[in-house]
N, CA, C and O atoms as a DFTB+ gen file, in Angstrom:
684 C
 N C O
     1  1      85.018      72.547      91.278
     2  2      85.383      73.612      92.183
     3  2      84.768      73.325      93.553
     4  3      83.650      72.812      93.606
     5  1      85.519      73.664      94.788
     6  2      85.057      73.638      95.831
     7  2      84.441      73.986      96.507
     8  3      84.946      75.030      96.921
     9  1      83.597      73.813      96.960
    10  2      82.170      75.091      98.302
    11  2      83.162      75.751      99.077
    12  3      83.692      75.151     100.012
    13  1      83.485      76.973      98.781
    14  2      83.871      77.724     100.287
    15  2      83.661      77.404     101.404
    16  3      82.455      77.206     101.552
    17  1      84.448      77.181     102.651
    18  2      83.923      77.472     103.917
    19  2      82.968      78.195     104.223
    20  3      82.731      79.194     103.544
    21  1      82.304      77.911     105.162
    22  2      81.422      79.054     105.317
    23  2      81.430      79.697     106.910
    24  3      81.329      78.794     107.741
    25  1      81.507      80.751     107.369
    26  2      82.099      80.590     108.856
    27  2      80.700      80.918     109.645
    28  3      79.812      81.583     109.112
    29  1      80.620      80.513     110.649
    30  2      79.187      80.578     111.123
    31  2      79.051      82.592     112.035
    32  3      78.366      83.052     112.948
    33  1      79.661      82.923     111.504
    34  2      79.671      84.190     111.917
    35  2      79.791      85.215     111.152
    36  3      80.549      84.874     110.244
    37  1      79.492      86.192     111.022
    38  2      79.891      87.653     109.787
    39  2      81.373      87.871     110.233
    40  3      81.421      88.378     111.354
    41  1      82.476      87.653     109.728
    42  2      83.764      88.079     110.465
    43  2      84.439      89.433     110.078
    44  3      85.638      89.661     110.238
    45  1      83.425      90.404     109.488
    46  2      83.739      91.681     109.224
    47  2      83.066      92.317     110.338
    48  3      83.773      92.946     111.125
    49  1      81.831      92.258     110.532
    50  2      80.746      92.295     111.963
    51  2      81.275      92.613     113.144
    52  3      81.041      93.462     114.004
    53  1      82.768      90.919     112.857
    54  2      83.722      90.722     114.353
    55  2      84.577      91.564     114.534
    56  3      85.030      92.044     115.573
    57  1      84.996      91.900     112.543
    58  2      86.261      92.860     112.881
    59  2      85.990      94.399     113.398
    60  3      86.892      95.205     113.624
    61  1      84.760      94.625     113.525
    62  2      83.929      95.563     113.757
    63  2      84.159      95.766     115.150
    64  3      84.975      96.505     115.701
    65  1      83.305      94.987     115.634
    66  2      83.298      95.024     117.549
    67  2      84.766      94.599     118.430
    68  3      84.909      94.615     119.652
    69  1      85.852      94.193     117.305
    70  2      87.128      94.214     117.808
    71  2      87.416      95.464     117.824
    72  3      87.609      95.862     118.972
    73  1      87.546      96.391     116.891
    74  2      87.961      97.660     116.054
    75  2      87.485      98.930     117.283
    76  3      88.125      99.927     117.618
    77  1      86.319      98.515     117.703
    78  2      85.762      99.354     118.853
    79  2      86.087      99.250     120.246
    80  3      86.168     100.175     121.054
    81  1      86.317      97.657     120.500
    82  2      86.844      97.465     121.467
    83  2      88.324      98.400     122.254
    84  3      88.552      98.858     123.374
    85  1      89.129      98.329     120.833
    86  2      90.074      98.173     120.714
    87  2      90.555      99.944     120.580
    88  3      91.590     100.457     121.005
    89  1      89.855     100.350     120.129
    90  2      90.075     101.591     119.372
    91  2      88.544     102.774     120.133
    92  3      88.670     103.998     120.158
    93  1      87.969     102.452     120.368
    94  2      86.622     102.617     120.940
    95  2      85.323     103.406     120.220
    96  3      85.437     103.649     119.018
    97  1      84.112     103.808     120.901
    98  2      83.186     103.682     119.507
    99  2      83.349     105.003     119.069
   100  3      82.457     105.344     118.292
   101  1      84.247     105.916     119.322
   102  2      84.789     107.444     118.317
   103  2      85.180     106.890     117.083
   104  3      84.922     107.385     115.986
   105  1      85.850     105.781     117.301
   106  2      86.542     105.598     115.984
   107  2      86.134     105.221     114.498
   108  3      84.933     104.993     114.356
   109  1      86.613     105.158     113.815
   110  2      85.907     105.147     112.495
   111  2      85.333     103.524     112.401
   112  3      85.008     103.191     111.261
   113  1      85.230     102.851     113.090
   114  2      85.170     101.632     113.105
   115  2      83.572     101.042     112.195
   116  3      83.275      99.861     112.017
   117  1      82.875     102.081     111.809
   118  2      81.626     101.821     110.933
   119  2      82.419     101.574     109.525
   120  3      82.555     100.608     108.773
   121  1      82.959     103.173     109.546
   122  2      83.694     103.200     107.679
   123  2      84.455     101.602     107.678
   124  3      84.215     100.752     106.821
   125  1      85.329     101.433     108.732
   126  2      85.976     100.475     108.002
   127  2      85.424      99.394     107.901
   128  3      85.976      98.533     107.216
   129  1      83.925      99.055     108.675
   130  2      83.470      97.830     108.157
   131  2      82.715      98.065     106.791
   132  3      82.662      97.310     105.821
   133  1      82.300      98.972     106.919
   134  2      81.505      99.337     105.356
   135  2      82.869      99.089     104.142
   136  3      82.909      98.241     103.251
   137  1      83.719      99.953     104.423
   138  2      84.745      99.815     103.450
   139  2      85.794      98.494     103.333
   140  3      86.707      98.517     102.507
   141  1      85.585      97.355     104.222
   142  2      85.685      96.291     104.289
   143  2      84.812      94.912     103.284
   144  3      85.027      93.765     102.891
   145  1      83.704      96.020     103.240
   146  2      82.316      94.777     102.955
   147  2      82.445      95.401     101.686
   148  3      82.069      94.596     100.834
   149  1      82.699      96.150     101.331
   150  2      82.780      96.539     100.350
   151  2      83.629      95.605      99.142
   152  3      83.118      95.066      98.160
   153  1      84.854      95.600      99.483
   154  2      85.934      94.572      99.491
   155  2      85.584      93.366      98.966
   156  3      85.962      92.729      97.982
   157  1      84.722      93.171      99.894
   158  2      84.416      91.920     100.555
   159  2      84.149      91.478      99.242
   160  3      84.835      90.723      98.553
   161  1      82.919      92.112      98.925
   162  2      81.614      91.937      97.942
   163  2      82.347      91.819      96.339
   164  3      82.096      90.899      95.561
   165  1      83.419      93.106      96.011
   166  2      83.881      93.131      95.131
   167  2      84.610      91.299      94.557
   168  3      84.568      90.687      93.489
   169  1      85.261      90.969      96.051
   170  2      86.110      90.137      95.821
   171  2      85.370      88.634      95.515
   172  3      85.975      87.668      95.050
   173  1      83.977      88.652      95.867
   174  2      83.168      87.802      95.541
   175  2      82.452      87.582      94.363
   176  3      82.275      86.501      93.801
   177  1      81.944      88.985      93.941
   178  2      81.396      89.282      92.048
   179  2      82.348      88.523      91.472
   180  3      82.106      87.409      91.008
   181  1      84.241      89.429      91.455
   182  2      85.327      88.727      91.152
   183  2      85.612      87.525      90.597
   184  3      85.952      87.391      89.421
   185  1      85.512      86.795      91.245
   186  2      85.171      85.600      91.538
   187  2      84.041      84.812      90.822
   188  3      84.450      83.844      90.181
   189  1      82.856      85.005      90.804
   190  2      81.993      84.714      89.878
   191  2      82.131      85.019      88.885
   192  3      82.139      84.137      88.027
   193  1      82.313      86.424      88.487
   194  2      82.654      86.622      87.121
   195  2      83.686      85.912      86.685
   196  3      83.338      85.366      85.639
   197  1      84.654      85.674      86.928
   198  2      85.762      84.868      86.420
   199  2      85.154      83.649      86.389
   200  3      85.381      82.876      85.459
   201  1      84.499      83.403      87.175
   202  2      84.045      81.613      86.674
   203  2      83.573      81.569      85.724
   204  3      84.136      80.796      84.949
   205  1      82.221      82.357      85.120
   206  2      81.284      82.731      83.936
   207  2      82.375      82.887      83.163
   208  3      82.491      81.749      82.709
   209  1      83.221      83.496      82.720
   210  2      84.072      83.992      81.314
   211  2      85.047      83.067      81.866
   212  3      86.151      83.412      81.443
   213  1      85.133      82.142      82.550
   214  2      86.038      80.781      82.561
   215  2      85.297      79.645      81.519
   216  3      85.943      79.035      80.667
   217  1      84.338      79.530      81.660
   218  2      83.244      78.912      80.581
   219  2      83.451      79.240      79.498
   220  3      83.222      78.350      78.679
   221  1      83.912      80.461      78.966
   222  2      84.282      81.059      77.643
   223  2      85.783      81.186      77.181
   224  3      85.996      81.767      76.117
   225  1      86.778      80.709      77.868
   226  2      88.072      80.498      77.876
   227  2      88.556      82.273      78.203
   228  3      89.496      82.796      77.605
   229  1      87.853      82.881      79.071
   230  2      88.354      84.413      78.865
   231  2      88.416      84.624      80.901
   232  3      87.813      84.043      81.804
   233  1      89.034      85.285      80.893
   234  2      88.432      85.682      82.274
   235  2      88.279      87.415      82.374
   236  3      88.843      88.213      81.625
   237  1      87.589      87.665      83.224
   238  2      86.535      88.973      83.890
   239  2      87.552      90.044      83.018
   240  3      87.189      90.503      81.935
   241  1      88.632      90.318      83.521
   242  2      89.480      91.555      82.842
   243  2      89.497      91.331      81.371
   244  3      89.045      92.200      80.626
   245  1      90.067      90.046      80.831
   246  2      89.783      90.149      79.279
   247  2      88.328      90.078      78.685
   248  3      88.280      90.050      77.456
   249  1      87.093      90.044      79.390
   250  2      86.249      90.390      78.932
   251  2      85.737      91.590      78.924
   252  3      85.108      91.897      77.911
   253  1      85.853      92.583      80.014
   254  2      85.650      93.980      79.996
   255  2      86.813      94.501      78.794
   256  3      86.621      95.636      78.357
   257  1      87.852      93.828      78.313
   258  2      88.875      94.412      77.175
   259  2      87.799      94.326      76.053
   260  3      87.564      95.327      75.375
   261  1      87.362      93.551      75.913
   262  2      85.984      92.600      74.816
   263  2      84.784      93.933      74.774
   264  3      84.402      94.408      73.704
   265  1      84.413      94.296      75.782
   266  2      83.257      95.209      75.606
   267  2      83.700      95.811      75.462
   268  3      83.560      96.254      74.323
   269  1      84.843      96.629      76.466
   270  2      85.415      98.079      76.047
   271  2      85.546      98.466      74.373
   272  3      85.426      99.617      73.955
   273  1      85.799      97.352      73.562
   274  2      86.391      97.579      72.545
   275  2      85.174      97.159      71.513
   276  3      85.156      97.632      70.377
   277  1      84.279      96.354      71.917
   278  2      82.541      96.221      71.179
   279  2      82.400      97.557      71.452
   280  3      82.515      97.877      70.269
   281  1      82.267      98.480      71.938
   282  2      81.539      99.730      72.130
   283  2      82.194     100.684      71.968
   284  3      81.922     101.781      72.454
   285  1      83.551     100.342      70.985
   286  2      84.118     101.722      70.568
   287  2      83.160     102.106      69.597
   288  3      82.176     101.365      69.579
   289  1      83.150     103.021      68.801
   290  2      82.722     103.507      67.767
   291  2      83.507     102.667      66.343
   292  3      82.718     102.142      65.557
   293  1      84.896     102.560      66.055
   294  2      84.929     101.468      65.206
   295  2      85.931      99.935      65.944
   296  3      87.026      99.421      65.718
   297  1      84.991      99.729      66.713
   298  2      85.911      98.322      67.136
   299  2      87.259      98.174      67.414
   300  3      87.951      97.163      67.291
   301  1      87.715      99.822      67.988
   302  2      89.662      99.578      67.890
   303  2      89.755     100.774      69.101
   304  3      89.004     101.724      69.323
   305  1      90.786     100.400      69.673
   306  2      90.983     101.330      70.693
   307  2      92.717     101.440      70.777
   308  3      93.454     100.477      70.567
   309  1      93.194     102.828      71.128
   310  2      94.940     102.681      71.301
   311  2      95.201     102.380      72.107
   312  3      94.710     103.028      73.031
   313  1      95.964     101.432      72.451
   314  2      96.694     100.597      73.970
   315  2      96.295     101.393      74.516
   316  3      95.076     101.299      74.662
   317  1      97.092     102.897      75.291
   318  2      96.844     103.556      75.557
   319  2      95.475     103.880      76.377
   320  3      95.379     104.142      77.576
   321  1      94.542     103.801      75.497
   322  2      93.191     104.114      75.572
   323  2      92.781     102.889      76.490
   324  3      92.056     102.906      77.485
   325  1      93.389     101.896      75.937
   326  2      92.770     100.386      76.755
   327  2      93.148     100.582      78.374
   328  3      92.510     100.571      79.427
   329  1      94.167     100.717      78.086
   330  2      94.309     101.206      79.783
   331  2      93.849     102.163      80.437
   332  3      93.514     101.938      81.600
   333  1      93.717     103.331      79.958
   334  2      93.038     104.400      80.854
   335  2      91.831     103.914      80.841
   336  3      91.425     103.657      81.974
   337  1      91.249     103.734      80.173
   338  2      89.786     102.868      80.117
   339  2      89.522     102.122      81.027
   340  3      88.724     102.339      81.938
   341  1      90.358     100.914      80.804
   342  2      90.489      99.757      82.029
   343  2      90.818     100.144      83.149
   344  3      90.920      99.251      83.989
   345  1      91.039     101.235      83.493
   346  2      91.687     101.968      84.567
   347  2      92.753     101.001      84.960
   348  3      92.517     100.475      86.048
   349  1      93.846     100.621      84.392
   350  2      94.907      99.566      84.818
   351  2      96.100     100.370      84.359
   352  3      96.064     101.384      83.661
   353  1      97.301      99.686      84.920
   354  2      98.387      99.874      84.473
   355  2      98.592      99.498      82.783
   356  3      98.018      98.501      82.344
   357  1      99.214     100.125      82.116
   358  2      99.783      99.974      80.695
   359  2     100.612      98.737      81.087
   360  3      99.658      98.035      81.424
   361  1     101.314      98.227      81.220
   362  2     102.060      96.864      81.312
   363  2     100.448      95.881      81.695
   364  3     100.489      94.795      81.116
   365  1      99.528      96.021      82.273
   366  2      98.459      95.081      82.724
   367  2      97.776      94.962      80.615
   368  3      97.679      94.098      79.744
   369  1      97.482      96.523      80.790
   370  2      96.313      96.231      79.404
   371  2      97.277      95.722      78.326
   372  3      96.568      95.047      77.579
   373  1      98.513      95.706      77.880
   374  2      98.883      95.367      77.012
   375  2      98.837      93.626      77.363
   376  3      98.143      93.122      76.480
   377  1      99.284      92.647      78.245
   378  2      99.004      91.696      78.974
   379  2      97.867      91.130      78.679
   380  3      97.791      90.061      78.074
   381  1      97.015      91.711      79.028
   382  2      95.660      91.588      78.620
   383  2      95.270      91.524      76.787
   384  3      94.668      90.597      76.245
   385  1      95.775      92.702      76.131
   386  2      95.575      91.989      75.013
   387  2      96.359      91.096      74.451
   388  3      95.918      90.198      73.735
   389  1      97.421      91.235      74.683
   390  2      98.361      90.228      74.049
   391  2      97.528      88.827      74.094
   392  3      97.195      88.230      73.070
   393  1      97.166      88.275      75.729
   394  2      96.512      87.084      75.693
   395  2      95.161      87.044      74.567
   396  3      94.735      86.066      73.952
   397  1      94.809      88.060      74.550
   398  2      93.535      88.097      73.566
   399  2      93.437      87.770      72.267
   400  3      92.668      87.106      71.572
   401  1      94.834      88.676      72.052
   402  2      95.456      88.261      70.509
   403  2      95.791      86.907      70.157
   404  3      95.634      86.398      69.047
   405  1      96.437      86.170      71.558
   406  2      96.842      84.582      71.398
   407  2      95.621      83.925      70.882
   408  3      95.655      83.211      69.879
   409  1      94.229      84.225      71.752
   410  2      93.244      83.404      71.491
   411  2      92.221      83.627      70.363
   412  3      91.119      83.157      70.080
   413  1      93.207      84.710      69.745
   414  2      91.823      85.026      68.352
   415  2      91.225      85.737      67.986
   416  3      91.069      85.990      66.791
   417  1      90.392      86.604      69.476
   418  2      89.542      87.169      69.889
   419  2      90.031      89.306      69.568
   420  3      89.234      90.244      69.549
   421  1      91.316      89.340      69.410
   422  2      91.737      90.533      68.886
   423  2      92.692      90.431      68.100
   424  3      93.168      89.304      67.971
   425  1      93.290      91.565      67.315
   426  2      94.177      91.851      66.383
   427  2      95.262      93.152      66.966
   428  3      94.755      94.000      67.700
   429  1      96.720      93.264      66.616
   430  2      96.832      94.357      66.964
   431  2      97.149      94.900      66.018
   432  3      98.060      94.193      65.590
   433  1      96.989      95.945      65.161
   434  2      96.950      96.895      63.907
   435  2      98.392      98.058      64.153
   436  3      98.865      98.067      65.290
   437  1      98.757      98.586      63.550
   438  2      99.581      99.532      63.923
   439  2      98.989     100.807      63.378
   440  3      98.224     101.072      62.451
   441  1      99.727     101.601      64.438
   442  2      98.521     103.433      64.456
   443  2      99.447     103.598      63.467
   444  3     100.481     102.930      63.486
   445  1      99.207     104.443      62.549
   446  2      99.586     105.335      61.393
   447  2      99.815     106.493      61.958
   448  3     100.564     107.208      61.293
   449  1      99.462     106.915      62.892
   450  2      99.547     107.947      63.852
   451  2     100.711     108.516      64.979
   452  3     101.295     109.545      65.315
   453  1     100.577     106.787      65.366
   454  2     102.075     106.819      65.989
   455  2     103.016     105.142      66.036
   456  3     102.906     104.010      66.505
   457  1     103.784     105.838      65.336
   458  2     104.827     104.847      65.316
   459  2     104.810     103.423      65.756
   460  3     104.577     102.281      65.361
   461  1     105.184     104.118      66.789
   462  2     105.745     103.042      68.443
   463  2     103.928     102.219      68.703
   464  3     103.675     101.028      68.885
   465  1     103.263     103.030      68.649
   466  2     101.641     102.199      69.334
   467  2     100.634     101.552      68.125
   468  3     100.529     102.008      66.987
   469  1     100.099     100.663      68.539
   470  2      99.126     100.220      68.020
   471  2      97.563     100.326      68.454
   472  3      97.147     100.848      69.488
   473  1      96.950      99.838      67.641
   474  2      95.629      99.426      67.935
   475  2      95.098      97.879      68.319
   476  3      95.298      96.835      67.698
   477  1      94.312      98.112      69.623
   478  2      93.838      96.467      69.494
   479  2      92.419      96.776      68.798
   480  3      91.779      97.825      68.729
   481  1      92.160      95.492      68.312
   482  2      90.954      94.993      67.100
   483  2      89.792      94.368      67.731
   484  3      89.980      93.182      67.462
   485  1      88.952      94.418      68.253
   486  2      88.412      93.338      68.504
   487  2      87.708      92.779      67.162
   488  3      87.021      93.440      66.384
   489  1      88.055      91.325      67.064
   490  2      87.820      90.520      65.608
   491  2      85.978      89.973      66.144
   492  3      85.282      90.195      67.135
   493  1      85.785      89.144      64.785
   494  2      84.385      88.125      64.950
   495  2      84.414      87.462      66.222
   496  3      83.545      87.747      67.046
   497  1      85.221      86.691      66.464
   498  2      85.097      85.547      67.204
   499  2      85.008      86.331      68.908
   500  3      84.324      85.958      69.861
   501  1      86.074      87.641      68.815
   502  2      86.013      88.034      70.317
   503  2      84.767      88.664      70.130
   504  3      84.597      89.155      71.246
   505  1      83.781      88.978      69.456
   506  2      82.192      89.474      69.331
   507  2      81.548      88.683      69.539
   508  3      80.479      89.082      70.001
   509  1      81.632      87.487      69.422
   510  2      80.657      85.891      69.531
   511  2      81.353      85.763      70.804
   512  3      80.422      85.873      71.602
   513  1      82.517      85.582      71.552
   514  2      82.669      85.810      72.735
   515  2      82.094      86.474      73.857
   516  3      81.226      86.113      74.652
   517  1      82.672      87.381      73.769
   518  2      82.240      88.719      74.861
   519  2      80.151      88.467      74.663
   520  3      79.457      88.424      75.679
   521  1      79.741      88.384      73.738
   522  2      78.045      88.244      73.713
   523  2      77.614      87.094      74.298
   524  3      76.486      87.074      74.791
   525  1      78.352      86.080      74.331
   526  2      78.331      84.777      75.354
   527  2      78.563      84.542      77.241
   528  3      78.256      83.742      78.125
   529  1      79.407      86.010      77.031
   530  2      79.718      86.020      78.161
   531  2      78.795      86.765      78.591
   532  3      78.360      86.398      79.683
   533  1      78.142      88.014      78.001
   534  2      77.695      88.931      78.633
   535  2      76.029      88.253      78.686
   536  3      75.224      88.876      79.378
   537  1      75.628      87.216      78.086
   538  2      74.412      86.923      78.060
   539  2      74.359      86.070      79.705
   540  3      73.404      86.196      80.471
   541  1      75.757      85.102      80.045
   542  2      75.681      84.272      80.868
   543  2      75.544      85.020      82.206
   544  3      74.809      84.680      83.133
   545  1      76.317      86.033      82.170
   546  2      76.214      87.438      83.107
   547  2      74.888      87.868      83.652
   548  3      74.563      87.802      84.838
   549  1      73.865      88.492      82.275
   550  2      73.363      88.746      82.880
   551  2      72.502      87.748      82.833
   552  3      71.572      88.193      83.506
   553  1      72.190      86.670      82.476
   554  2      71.339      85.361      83.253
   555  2      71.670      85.309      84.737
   556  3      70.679      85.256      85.466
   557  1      72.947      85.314      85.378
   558  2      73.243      85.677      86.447
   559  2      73.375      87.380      87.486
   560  3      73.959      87.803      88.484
   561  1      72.391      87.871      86.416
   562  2      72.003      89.071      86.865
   563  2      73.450      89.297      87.781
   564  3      73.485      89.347      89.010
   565  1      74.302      89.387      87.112
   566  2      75.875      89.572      87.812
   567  2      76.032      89.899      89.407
   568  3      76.478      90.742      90.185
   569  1      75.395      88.714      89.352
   570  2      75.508      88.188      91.028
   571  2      74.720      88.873      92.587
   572  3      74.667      88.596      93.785
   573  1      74.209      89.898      91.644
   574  2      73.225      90.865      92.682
   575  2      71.771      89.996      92.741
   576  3      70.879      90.753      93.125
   577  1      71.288      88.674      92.480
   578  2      69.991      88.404      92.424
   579  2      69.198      88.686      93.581
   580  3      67.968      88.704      93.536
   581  1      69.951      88.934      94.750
   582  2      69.198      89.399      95.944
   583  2      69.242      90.350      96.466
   584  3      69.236      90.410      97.695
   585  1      69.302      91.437      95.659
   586  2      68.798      92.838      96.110
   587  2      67.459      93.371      94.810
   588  3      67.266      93.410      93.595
   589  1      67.029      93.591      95.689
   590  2      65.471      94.635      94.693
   591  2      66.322      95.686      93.895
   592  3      67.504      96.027      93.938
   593  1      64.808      96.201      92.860
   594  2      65.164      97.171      91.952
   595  2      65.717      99.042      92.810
   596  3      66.427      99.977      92.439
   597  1      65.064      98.806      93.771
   598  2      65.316     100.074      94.646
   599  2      66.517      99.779      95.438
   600  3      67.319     100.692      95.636
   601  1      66.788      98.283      96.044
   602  2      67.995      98.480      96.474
   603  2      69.245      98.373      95.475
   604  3      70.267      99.015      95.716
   605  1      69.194      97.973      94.930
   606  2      69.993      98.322      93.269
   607  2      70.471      99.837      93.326
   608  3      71.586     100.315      93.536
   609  1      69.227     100.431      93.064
   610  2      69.300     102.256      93.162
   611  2      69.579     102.993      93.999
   612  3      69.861     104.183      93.852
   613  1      69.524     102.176      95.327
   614  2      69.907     102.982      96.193
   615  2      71.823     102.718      96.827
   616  3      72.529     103.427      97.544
   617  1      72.093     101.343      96.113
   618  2      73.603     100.747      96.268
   619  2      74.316     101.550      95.296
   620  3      75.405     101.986      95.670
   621  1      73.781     101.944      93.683
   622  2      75.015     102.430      93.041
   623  2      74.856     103.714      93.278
   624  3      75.784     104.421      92.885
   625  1      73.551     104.496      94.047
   626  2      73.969     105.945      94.216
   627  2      74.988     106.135      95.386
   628  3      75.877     106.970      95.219
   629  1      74.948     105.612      96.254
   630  2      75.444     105.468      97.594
   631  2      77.102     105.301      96.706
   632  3      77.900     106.238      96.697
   633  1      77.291     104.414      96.248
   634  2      78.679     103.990      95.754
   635  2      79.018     105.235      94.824
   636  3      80.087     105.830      94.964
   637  1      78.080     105.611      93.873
   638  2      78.446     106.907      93.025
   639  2      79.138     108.153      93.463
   640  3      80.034     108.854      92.993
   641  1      78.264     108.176      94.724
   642  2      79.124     109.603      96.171
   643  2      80.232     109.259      96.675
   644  3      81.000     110.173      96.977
   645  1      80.617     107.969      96.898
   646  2      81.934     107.606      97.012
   647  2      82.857     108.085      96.166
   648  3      83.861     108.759      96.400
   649  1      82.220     107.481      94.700
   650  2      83.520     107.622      93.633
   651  2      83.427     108.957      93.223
   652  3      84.483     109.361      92.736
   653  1      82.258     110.019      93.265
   654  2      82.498     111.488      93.254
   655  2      83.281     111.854      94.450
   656  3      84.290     112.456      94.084
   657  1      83.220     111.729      95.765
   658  2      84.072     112.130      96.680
   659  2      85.518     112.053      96.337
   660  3      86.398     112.851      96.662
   661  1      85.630     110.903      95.588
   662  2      87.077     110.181      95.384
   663  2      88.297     110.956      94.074
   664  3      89.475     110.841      93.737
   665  1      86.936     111.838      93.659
   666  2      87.367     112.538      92.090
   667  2      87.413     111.571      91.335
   668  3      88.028     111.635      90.271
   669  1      86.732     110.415      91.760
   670  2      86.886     109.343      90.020
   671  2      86.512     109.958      88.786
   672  3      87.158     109.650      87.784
   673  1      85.857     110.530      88.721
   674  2      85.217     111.948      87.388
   675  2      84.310     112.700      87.585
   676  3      83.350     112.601      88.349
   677  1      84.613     113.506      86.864
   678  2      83.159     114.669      86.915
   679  2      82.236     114.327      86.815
   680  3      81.862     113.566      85.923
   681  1      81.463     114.848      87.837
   682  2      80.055     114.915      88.001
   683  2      78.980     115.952      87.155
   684  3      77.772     115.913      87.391
């Protein structure tokens, strides 16, 4: 894999003092660099994480399918469920397991419940998985190694008021 470029400047910083220029300093031009870097950051974890569960033949979304479904109560969740969970589209989570099912790592069962839906399984092997992944993770302290324990605490509360502002769920 290749070293990123690296640009000798913050170019969110730039898009910043353009944004003001441009728009002047009333404008929201803080939020959108914050909500830019934000982005930013996501799109970089992203990225790492997919490399780590690339090592494991899985990538980042089919491994959160992997825990979601280690931490049911009995190892099975309804499509359905996988998606609201995953917060994804139903055409994504089924996608998602299907590939899972290719590689072993789940089963899909049929609900007795309902007809038309099933259950995905997570089997042995996606348990020896997902614990491989999640160990390599957090050896890579999932990519935060340079923030302290307080700035840690003070990043997911800050982000928490976001996603309460946002109605992501009750508070």
């Amino acid at each position: 894999m290749r070293e990123p470029v690296r640009l000798p400047f913050d170019p969110i910083e730039r898009a910043r003092e353009l944004w003001v220029a441009r728009w002047g300093e009333g404008s929201r031009a803080t939020s959108m660099a914050t909500a830019t870097s934000v982005m930013r950051v996501q799109q970089l974890l992203l990225g790492r994480f997919d490399a780590i569960a690339g090592r494991h033949g899985l990538t980042f979304a089919r491994y959160e399918a992997l825990v979601l479904l280690a931490f049911s109560r009995e190892g099975r969740l309804s499509m359905s469920k996988v998606g609201e969970r995953l917060m994804v589209h139903p055409t994504s989570a089924t996608n998602i397991v299907q590939r899972l099912v290719a590689q072993g790592f789940v089963e899909r069962v049929p609900n007795p419940a309902d007809r038309r839906g099933a259950f995905a399984v997570i089997t042995d092997s996606g348990r020896v998985a997902m614990e491989a992944v999640t160990r390599d993770l957090d050896e890579a302290d999932f990519g935060l190694a340079s923030l302290s324990e307080e700035q840690h605490a003070l990043l997911f509360s800050l982000l928490r008021e976001v996603r309460v502002g946002s109605r992501d769920f009750l508070p």
